[in-house]
C-alpha positions as CSV (number, residue, x, y, z in Angstrom):
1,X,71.3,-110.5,90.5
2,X,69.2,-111.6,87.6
3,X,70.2,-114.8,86.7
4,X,70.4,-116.1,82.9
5,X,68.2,-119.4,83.0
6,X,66.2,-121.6,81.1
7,X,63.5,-123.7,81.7
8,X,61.6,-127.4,81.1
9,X,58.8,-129.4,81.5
10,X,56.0,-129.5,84.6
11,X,55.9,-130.8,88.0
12,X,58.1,-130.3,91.5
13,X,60.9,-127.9,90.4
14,X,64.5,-128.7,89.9
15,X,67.2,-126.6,90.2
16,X,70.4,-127.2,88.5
17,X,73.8,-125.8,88.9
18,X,76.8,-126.0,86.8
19,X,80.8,-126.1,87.9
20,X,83.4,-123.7,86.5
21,X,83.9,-122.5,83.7
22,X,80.9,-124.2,82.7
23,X,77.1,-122.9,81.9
24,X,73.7,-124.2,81.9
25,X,74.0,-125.8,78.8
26,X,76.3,-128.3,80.1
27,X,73.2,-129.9,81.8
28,X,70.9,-129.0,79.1
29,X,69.8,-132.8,77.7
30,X,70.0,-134.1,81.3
31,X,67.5,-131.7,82.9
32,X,65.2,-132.7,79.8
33,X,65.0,-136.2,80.2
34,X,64.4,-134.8,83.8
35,X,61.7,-132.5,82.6
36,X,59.6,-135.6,81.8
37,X,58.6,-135.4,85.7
38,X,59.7,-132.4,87.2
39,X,60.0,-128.4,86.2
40,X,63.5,-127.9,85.7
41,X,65.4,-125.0,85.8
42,X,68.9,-124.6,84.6
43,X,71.3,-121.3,85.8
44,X,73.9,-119.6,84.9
45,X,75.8,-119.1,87.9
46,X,77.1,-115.4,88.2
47,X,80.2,-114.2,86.1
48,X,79.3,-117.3,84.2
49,X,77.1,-117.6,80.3
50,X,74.8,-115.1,79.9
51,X,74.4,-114.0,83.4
52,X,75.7,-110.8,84.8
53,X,79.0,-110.3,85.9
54,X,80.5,-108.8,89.2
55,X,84.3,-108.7,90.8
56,X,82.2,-110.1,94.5
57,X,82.4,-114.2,93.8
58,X,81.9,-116.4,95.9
59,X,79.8,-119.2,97.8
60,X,77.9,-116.6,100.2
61,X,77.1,-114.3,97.3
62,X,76.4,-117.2,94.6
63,X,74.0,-118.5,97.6
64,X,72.2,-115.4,97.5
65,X,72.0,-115.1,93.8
66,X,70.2,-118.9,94.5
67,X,67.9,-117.2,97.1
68,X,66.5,-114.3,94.5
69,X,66.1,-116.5,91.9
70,X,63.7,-119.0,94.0
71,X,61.6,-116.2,95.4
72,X,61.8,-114.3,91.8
73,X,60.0,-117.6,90.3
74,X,58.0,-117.8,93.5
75,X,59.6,-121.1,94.3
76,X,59.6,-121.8,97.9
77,X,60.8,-125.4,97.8
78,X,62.6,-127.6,95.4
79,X,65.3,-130.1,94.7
80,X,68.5,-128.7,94.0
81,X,71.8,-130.5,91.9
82,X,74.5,-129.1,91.4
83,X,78.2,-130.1,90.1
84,X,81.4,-129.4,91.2
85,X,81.4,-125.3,92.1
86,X,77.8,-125.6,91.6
87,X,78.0,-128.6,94.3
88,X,79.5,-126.3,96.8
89,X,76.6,-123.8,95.8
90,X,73.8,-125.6,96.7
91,X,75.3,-126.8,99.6
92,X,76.3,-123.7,101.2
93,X,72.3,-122.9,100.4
94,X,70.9,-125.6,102.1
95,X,72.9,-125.0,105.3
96,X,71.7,-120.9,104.9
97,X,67.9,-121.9,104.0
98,X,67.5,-125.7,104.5
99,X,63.6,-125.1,104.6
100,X,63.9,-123.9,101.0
101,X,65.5,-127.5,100.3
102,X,63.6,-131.1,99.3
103,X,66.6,-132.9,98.5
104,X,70.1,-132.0,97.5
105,X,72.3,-134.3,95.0
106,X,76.1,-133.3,95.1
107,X,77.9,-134.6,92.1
108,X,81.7,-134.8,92.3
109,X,82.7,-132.3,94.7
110,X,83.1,-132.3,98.9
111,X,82.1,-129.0,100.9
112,X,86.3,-129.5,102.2
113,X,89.0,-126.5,100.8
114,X,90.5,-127.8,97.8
115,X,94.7,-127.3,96.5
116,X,94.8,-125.4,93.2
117,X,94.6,-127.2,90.0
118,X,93.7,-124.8,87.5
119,X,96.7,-123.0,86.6
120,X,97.7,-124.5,83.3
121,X,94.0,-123.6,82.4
122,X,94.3,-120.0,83.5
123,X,97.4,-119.8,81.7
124,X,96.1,-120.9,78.7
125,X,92.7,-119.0,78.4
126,X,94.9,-116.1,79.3
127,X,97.3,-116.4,76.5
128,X,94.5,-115.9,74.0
129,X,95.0,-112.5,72.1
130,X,90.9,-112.6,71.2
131,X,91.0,-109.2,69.6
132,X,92.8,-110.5,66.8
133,X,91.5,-114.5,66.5
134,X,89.4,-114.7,63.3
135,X,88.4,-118.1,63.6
136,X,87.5,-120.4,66.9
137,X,90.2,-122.8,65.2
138,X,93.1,-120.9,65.7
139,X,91.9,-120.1,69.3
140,X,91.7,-124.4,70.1
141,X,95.1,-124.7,68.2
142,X,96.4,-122.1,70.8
143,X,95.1,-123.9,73.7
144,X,96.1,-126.9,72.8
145,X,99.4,-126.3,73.4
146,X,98.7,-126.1,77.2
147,X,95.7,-128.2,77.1
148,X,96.2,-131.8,75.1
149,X,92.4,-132.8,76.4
150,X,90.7,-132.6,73.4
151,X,87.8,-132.5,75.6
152,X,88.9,-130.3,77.9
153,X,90.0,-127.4,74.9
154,X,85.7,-128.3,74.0
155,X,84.6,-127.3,77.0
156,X,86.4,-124.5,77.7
157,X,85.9,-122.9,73.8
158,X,81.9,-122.8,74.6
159,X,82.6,-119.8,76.5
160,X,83.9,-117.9,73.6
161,X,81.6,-115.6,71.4
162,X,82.4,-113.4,68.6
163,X,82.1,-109.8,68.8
164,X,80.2,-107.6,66.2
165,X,83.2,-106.0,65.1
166,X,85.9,-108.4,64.7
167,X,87.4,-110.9,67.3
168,X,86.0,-112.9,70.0
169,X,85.2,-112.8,73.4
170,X,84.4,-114.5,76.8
171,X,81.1,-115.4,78.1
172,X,82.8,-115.4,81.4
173,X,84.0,-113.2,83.4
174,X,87.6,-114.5,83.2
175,X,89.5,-111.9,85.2
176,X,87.1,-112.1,88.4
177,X,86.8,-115.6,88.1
178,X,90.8,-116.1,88.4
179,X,90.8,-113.0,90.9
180,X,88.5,-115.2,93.5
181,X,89.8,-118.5,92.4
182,X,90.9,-118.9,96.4
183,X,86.8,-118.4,97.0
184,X,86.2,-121.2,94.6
185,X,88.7,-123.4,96.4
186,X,87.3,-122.7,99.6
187,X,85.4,-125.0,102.1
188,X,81.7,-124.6,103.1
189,X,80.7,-122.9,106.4
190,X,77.5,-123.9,108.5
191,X,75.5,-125.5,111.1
192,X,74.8,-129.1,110.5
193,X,70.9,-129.9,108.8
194,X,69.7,-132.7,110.1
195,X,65.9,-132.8,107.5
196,X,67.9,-132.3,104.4
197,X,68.4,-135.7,102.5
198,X,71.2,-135.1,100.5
199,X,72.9,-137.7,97.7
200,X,76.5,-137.4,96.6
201,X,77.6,-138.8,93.7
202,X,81.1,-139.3,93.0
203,X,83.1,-140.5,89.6
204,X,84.9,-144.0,90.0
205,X,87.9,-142.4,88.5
206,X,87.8,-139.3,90.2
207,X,89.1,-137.7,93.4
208,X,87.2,-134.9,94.3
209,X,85.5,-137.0,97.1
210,X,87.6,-139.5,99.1
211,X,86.7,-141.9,101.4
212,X,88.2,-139.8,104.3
213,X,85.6,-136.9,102.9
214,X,83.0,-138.9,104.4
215,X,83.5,-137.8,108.2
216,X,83.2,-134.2,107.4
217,X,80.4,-134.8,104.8
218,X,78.3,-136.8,107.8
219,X,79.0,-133.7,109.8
220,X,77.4,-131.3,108.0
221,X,74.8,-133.4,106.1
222,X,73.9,-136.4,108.5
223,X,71.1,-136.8,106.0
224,X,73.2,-138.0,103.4
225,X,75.0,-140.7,101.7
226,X,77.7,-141.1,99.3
227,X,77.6,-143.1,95.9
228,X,79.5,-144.2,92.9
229,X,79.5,-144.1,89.4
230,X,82.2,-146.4,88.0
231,X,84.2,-145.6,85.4
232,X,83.5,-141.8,85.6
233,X,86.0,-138.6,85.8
234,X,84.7,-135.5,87.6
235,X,82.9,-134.7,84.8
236,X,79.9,-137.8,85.9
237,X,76.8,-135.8,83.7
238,X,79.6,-136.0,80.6
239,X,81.0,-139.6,81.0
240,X,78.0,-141.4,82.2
241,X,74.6,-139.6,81.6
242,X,72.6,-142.5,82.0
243,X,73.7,-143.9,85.3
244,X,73.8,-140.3,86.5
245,X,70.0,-139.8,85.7
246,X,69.6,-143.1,86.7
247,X,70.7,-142.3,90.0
248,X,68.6,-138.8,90.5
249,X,65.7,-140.5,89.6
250,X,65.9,-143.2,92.1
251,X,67.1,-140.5,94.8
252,X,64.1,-137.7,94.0
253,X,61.6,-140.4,93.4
């Protein structure tokens, strides 16, 4: 699968991944204060942005999609980040190719199964009639009625573009991504890596990785070690930019 990307700066490469429902531009102004010492690339993961959609979705085929992409750029090696699903993405790479891995950072999510929690979302991107939504206002003062989160409705209204004709549409692939959403919840499979060193950053206020995580994160990546970032939700590269790169830096470097 040909993945929609974009890319910054010169030097080791980066590769970034974003979470659901999210796109590359998410991590657009971090992975240019990056660029300052690295080549950085930033993906859309599949059925996500601009990248082609497909009903198969999940961490085996999004792996794979990783896999092309290096060897498309002839990239045999590099650093890889990613957030959330993305996380669980570069993870379940490194435990398929770990030779194809420098270091991994893992920001806010655990390679455990996770309980459902985005039904209200569903629900609400669901109850958009976009064939007959004129303006992006009326489609936020439609969501909002599920979704108070001002930021939340933000995020999620990136992924709408307007059609030629009349009305709007998704970036996403909104029906397979719901379809698989038991994929995305899933944990990741693999054999231990022992020469991977691998940072996880967690949000202070978040609880996507708890301290009991850390037995099952040891197993997998004995390389590794958990940090975090007071004062930040699951969204880290949102709330607190600056300690985030703060923290890459130190870990890559």
């Amino acid at each position: 699968m040909e993945l929609n990307f974009k890319q910054f700066g010169q030097g080791d490469p980066i590769i970034i991944l974003h979470g659901l429902f999210g796109m590359l531009d998410n991590w657009q102004t971090l992975a240019k204060k990056l660029a300052e010492s690295y080549t950085v690339f930033i993906i859309d993961q599949r059925n996500h942005g601009r990248s082609p959609h497909a009903s198969v979705f999940d961490y085996p085929s999004m792996a794979e999609d990783l896999h092309y992409f290096m060897e498309s750029q002839w990239i045999y090696q590099a650093h890889l980040i990613g957030h959330s699903m993305g996380g669980k993405t570069v993870m379940q790479f490194a435990l398929e190719y770990p030779d194809m891995v420098d270091r991994l950072v893992v920001v806010d999510i655990a390679p455990k199964k996770y309980e459902g929690g985005h039904q209200t979302i569903f629900e609400a991107l669901f109850s958009l009639d976009l064939e007959h939504i004129s303006k992006r206002k009326e489609a936020e003062e439609i969501l909002e009625q599920k979704i108070p989160e001002f930021g939340v409705r933000q995020f999620l209204l990136k992924n709408l573009t307007r059609k030629k004709e009349s009305g709007y549409t998704w970036k996403m692939n909104l029906e397979a991504i719901h379809n698989n959403y038991e994929n995305i919840l899933a944990s990741i499979e693999g054999s231990p890596i022992n020469d991977v060193s691998t940072l996880f950053i967690r949000g202070g206020k978040s609880d996507y990785i708890r301290d009991q995580d850390q037995e099952l994160i040891s197993q997998l990546f004995p390389k590794s070690s958990v940090h975090t970032i007071e004062g930040a939700g699951h969204w880290v590269h949102a709330e607190k930019p600056l300690e985030l790169l703060a923290d890459i830096r130190q870990f890559l470097d």
